[in-house]
C-alpha positions in Angstrom: -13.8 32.0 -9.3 -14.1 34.4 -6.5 -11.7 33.9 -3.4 -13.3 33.8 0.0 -13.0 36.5 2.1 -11.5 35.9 5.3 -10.4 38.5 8.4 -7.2 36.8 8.9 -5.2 36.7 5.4 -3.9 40.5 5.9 -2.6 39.4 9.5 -1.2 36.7 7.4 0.0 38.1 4.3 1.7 40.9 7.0 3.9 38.0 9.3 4.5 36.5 5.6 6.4 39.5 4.5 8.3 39.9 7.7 9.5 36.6 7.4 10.8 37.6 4.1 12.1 40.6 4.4 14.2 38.9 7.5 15.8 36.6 4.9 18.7 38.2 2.8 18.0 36.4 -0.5 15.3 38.9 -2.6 11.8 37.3 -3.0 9.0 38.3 -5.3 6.7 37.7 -3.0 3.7 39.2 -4.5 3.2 37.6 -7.5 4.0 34.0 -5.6 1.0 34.7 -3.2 -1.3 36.2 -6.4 -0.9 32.7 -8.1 -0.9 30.1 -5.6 -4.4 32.3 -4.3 -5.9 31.9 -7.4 -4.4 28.5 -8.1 -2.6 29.7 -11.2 -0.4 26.7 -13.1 3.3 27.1 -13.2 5.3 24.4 -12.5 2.4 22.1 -10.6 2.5 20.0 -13.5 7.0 19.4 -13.3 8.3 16.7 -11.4 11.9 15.0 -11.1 13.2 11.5 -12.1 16.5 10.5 -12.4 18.8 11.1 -15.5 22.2 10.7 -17.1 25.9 11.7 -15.4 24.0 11.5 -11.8 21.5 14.4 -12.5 18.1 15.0 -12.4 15.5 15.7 -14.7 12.4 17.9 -14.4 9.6 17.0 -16.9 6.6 18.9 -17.2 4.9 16.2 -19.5 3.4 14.2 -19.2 8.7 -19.7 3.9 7.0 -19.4 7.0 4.4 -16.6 8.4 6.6 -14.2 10.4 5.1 -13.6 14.1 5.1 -9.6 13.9 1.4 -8.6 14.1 0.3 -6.7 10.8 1.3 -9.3 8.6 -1.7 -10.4 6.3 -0.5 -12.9 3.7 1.6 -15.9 3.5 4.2 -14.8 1.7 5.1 -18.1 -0.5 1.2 -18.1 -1.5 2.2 -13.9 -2.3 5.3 -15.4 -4.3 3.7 -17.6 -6.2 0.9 -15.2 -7.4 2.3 -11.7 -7.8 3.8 -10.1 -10.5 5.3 -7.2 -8.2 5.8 -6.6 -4.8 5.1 -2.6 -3.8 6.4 -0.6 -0.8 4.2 2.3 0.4 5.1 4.4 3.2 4.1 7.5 4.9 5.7 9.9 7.7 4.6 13.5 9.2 8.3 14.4 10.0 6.9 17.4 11.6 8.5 20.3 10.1 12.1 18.8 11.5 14.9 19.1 9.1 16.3 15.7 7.9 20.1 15.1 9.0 22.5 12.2 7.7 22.5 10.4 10.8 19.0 9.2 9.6 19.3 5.6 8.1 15.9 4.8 6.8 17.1 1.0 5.7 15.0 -0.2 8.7 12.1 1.6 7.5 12.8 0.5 3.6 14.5 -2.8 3.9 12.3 -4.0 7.0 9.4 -6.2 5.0 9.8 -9.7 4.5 10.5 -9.9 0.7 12.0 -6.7 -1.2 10.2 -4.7 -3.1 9.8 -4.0 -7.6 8.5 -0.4 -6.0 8.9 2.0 -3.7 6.1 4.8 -2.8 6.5 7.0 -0.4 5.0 9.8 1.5 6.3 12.7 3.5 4.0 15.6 4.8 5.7 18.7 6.9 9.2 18.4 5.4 9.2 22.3 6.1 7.9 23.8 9.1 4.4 25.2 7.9 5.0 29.0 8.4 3.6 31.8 6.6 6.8 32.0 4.2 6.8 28.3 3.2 3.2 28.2 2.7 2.5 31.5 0.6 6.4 31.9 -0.6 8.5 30.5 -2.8 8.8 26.6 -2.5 11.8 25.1 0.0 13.3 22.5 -2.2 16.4 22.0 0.5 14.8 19.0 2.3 12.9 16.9 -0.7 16.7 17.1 -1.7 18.2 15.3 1.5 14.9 13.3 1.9 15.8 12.0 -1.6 19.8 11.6 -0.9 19.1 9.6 2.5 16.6 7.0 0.3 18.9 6.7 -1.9 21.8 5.4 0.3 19.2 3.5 2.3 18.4 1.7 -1.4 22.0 1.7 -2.5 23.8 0.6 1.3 27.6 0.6 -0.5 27.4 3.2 -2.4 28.8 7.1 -2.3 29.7 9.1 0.6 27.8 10.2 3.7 25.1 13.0 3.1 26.6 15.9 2.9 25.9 18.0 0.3 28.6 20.6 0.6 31.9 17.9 1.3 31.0 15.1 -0.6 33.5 14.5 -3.9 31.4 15.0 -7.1 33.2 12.0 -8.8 30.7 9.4 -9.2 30.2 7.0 -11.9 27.9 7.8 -14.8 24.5 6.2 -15.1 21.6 6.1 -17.7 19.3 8.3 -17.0 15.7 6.6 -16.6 14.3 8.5 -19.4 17.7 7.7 -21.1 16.0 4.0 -20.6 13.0 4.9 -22.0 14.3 6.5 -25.0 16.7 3.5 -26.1 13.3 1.8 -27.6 12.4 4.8 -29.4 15.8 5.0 -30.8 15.5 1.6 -32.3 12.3 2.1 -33.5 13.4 4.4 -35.2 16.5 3.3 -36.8 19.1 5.0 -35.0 21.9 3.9 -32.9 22.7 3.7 -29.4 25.1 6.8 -28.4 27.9 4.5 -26.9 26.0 4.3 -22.9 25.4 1.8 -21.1 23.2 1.4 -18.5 25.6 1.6 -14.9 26.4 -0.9 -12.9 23.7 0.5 -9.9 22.2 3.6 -9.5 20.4 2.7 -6.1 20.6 -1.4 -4.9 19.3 -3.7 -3.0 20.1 -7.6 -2.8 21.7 -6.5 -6.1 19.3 -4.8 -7.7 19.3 -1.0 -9.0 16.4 1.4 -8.3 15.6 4.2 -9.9 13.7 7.1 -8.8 10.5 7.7 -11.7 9.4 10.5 -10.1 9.3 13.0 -7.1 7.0 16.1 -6.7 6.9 18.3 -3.6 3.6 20.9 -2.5 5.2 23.1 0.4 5.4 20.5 3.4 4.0 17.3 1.1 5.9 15.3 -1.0 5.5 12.0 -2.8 8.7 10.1 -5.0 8.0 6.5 -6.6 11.0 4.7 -6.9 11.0 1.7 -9.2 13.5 -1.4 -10.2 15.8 -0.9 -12.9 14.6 -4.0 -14.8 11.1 -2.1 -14.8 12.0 0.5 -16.5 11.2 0.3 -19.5 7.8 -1.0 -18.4 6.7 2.5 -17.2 5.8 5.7 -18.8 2.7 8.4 -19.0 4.3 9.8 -15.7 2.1 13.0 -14.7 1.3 14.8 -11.5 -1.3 17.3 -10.0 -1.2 18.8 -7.0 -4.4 20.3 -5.0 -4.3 22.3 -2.4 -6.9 22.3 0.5 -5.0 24.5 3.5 -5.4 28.6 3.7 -8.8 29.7 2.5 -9.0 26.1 0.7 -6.2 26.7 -1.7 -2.8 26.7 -0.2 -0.8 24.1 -0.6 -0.1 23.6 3.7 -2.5 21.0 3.5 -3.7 19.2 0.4 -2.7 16.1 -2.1 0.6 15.2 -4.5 -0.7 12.8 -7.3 1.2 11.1 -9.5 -0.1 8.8 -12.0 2.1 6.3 -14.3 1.6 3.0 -16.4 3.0 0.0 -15.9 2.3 -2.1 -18.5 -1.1 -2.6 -19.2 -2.4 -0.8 -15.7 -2.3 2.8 -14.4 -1.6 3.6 -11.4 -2.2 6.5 -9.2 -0.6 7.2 -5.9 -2.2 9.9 -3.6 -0.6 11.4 -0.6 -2.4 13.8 1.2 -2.5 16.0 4.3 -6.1 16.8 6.2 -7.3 19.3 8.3 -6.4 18.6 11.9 -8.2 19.2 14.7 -9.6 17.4 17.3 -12.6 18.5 18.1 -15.9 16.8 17.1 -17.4 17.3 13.6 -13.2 18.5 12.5 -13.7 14.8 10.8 -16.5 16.4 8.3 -13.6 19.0 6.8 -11.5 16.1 6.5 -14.2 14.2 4.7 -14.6 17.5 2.7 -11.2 17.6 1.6 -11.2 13.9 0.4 -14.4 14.8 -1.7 -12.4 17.8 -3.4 -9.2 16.2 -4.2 -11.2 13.3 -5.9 -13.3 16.0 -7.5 -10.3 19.0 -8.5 -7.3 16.4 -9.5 -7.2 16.2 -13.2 -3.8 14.7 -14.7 -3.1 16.5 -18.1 -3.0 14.7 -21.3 0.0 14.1 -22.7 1.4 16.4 -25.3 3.4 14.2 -27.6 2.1 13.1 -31.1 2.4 9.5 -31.5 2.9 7.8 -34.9 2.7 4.6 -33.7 -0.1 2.4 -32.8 -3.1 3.5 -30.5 -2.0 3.8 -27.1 -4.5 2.8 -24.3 -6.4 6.6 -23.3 -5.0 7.7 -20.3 -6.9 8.3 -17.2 -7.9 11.6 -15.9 -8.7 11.4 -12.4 -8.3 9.8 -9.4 -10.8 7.1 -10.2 -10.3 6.2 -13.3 -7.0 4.5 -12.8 -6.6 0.5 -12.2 -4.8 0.9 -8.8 -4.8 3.7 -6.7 -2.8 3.8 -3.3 -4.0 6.3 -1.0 -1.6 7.3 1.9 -0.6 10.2 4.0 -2.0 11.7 7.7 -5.2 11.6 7.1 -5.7 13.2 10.5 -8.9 11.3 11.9 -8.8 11.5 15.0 -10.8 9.3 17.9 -14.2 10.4 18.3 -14.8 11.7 21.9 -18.7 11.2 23.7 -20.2 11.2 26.5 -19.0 8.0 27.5 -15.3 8.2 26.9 -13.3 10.0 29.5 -9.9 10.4 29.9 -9.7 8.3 31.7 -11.1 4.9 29.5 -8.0 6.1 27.2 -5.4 6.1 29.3 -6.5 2.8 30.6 -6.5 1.5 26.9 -3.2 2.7 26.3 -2.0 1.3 29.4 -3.2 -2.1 28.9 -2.8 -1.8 25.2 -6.1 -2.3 24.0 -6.0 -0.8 20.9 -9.1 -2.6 19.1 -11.1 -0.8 21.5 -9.6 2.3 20.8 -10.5 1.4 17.3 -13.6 1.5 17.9 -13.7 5.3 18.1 -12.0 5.9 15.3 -13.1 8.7 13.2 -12.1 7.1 9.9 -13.6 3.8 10.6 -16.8 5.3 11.8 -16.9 7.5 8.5 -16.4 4.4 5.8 -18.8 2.5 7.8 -21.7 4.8 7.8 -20.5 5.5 3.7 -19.6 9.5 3.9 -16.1 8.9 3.2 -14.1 6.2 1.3 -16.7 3.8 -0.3 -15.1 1.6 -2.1 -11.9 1.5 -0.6 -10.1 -1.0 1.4 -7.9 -0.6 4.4 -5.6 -3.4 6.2 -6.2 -4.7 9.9 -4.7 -2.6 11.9 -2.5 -4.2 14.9 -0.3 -1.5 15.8 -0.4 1.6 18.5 -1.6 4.8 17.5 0.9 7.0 15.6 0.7 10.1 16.7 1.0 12.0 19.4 4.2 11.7 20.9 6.9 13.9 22.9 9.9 14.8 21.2 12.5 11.6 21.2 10.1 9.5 23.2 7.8 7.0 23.6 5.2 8.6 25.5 2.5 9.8 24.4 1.6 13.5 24.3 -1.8 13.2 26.1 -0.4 12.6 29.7 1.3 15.8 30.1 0.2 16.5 33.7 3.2 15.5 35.8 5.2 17.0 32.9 6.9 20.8 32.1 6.3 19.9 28.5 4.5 23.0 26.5 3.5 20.8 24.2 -0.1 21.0 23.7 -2.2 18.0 24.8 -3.4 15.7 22.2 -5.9 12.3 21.9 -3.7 9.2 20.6 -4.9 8.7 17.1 -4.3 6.7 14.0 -3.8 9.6 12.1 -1.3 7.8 9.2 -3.0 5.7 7.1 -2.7 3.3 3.7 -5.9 2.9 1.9 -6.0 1.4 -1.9 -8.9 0.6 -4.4 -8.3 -1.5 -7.6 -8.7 -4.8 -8.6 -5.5 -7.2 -8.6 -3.9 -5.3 -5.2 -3.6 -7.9 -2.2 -1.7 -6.0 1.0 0.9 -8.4 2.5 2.3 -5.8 5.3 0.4 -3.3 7.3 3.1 -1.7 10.4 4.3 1.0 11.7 8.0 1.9 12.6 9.1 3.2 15.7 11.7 6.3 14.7 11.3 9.0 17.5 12.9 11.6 15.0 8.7 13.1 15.0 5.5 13.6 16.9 4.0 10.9 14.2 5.4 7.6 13.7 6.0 6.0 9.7 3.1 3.6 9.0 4.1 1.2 6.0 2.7 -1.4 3.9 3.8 -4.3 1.4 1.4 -5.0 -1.7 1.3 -7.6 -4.0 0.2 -6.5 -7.6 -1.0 -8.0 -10.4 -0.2 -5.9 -13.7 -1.3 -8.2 -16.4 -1.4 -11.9 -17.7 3.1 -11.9 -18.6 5.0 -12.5 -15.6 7.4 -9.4 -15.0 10.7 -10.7 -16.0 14.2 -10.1 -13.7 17.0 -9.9 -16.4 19.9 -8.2 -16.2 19.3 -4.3 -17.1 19.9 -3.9 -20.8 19.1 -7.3 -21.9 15.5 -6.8 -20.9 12.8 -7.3 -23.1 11.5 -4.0 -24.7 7.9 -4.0 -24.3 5.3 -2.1 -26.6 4.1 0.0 -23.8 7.8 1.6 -23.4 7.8 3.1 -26.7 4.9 5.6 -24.9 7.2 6.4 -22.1 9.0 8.8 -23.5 7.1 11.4 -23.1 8.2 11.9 -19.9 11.8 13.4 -21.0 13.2 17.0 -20.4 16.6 18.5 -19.3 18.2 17.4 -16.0 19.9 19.4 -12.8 22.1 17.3 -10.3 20.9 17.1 -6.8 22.5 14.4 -4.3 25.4 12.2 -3.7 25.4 9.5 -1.9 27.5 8.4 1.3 29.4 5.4 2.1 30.1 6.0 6.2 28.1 4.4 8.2 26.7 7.2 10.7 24.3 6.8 14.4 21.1 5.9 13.2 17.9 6.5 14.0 15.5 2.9 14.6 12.4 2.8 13.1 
C-alpha cells in the first residue's frame, strides 16, 4: 500500500534524528521509522503478564445508594445479580513522567464495592516527540505506571517505588500463566513442580490481583488486571495495536486492543487516542479514526494445536466479541456556533451547568445523528469537564486573560470517556477523579458483568475449581523479564 506523501515528514524525520543523535545510547533509527511507516509486525502482537519469582512474561500468542452524583445502580440489586464487578479507567497524564509520590488507591479503591477486574487506560505516558513517536519504544514509564498499580492494589506490600534502591528480596509467586498451566499439567498426567501459588501478589480486602496483560503503543497503554481466583477462568489473551497519528500510521495517536475469555464470553477492551483539535468539522477525523480501528484491528488466531475438545472460535475483531469496553480521550470537543460565545461558557462553568454544556458536545451530537458509535451505550454524565486545566490547578485553561500562563487557550470538554456494547454489562459507576498531576482529569467506571449461567466462585487460590475453558489458556505462555518492586512507605500523595 502506497504511503501518502506529505511536505512535512523530512522536517520531521530531520528533528527525529537530532533528537537521537543528542542521546548517547546508539539507535537504529532507520529501520524503526521504515517499519512503523509501513506498519510492519514485530512485536505489535507481545504483551506482558505476570509470571514466576516476581518477573514478567512477554507472550506473543495468543446497602444504601451513596449520594456522589454518577452513581447509576443500587448496589445490593448490582450484588445480587452480577457475577463480576469491573473497574475501567482512563487518564491523559500528559507526557509527565510518573513519580512514587503518586498513590492511585484513591483512584483504584474509590468505588463502592471492589472490583474481580481492573482495566485501565493511559494515553501520553511519554511526551509525544519526534523520537518517541518514530523511535524506538520508551518502556521506562509503563514500568512505573505498572509498579505504582501495583502497590495501590497490594497497600502492605514491598518498598516504595524506586527502581534503583529497592532490595530485590521478595517472595516467590506463581506466575499467572504458571496458573494456567497447572490444569494442563493434570490433564496430562504430570505432577505439580513443588509451587504453590503465594500468599499475594497484588491485594485488596485480602484478595490477590494479577496483572493478565499490559501492552504499550508510544504514549498509549492499556494493562487488565484480574483476581487471583479468576485465573484460571481466563485465557486466549491477544492484542493489536493500530495506529492513526503521523500520515495515519504512527502510533502518537491510535488504539491498544486486548481481547481475552473469561469463561464462556470474550471480551475486548479498547483504548484509544483521537485526533485533537478544536476547530469545527476536527470531530469528523475523530469519527474517521473510530471507523478505522473498528475496520484495521484483527486479533490473530492462536497458534497452539489443541487435542482436546473444540474450543469456542475466537473472535477477530472488535465487534465480534460479547463485551467490549471502549475507553480512552476520545478528544470531542464542544461544538462552537453562532450562538455560543465565550461568554455563555464561562457562565456555564461558573454556575456549573454542565447539562447545558452537554448539549454541545461533539460526541453526543455525533451518536445521536448515527455517524459515530451506533450501537454503543454511554453512562449519564454528572461530572465537570475533564480537560483543560493549568498545571496543579483547578482552573480551567480557557480563562487565561488575567493570566502569564503560555499555555494555549482551550474550550472545556469531555474529552475522556467510557463507552461499552455487549449484552449482560450494567455500569454501576460513572466519575471522574480530581488528581491535578495533568491537564486531563481520570474518568472511571464500575460494571457489573454477567459471564455465564455459574456464579463465579471466591475460594481460596489453589483450591479453585479448574474449569474447562482454562485448559485453553495456556496459550498465552512465554519466557519472563522482572520489572518492578513494590514499596511499603507511605509517601505525599496526589488526590484524585
Amino acid at each position: 500500500m502506497a504511503l501518502p506523501s506529505y511536505p512535512s515528514v523530512l522536517s520531521y524525520l530531520q528533528t527525529m534524528r537530532s533528537e537521537l543523535s543528542n542521546t548517547s545510547k546508539p539507535s537504529s533509527w532507520p529501520k524503526t521509522v521504515v517499519r512503523k511507516w509501513l506498519n510492519l509486525k514485530t512485536t505489535a502482537g507481545e504483551f506482558h503478564f505476570d509470571c514466576h519469582n516476581g518477573r514478567r512474561k512477554s507472550c506473543s500468542e495468543s446497602g444504601d445508594r451513596p449520594t456522589v452524583p454518577g452513581y447509576i445502580a443500587d448496589p445490593a440489586d448490582a450484588r445480587a445479580e452480577m457475577n463480576l464487578r469491573m473497574f475501567v479507567g482512563t487518564w491523559n497524564v500528559g507526557g509527565r513522567a510518573p513519580h512514587g509520590g503518586i498513590d492511585l488507591r484513591d483512584w483504584l479503591m474509590s468505588t463502592p464495592l471492589p472490583a474481580d477486574i481492573f482495566v485501565l487506560g493511559f494515553q501520553e505516558i511519554v511526551p509525544l516527540t519526534a523520537g518517541n513517536v518514530l523511535g524506538a519504544e520508551d518502556k521506562g514509564p509503563s514500568a512505573t505506571w505498572l509498579a505504582l498499580i501495583r502497590r495501590a492494589l497490594k497497600p502492605r506490600g514491598g518498598c516504595l517505588v524506586d527502581l534503583d534502591t529497592c532490595p530485590t528480596q521478595t517472595p516467590p509467586r506463581v506466575s499467572f500463566s504458571d496458573l494456567l498451566c497447572f490444569p494442563e499439567q493434570r490433564a496430562n498426567g504430570g505432577e505439580d513442580d513443588g509451587r504453590s501459588p503465594p500468599e499475594s501478589s497484588s491485594s485488596v480486602d485480602g484478595e490477590d490481583y494479577y496483572l493478565a496483560a499490559s501492552k504499550q503503543m508510544v504514549g498509549i497503554f492499556l494493562c487488565v488486571w484480574v483476581r487471583a481466583a479468576l485465573a484460571r477462568e481466563v485465557g486466549s489473551i491477544r492484542v493489536s495495536c493500530i495506529g492513526r497519528g503521523v500520515m495515519g500510521y504512527m502510533g502518537n495517536k491510535g488504539s491498544v486492543s486486548i481481547s481475552m475469555r473469561l469463561r464462556r464470553a470474550s471480551f475486548c477492551f479498547v483504548c484509544t487516542h483521537l485526533a485533537s483539535g478544536e476547530k469545527d468539522g476536527d470531530e469528523l477525523r475523530r469519527n474517521s479514526d473510530v471507523t478505522v480501528i473498528l475496520k484495521r484491528t484483527r486479533f490473530p488466531p492462536s497458534s497452539k494445536v489443541s487435542l482436546g475438545p473444540p474450543k469456542p472460535e475466537l473472535p477477530e475483531t472488535i465487534l465480534e466479541h460479547d463485551k467490549i469496553i471502549w475507553l480512552g480521550d476520545l478528544n470531542y470537543r464542544l461544538k462552537s456556533t453562532s450562538a455560543t460565545s465565550y461568554f455563555d461558557i464561562h457562565e456555564h462553568l461558573r454556575r456549573q451547568q454542565w447539562q447545558a454544556l452537554l448539549e454541545k458536545d461533539q460526541l453526543g451530537i455525533e451518536r445521536s445523528a448515527g455517524r459515530v458509535f451506533s450501537g454503543w451505550e454511554e453512562g449519564v454524565i454528572f461530572f465537570p469537564p475533564t480537560y483543560k486545566y493549568m498545571t496543579n490547578s483547578d482552573l480551567f485553561v480557557v480563562n487565561l486573560a488575567a493570566s502569564n500562563s503560555k499555555e494555549k487557550s482551550r474550550t472545556p470538554a469531555w474529552c475522556d470517556r467510557i463507552l461499552w456494547r455487549g449484552e449482560g454489562m450494567k455500569q454501576m459507576w460513572y466519575v471522574r477523579g480530581e488528581s491535578r498531576f495533568s491537564d486531563h482529569r481520570p474518568v472511571y467506571s464500575l460494571f457489573s458483568v454477567h459471564v455465564g449461567e455459574e456464579e463465579v466462585s471466591r475460594p481460596p487460590l489453589g483450591t479453585a475449581a479448574v474449569s474447562a475453558s482454562s485448559s485453553s489458556s495456556s496459550s498465552g505462555r512465554v519466557g519472563a523479564e522482572e520489572l518492578l518492586i513494590l514499596t511499603r512507605k507511605k509517601s505525599d500523595s496526589s488526590r484524585f
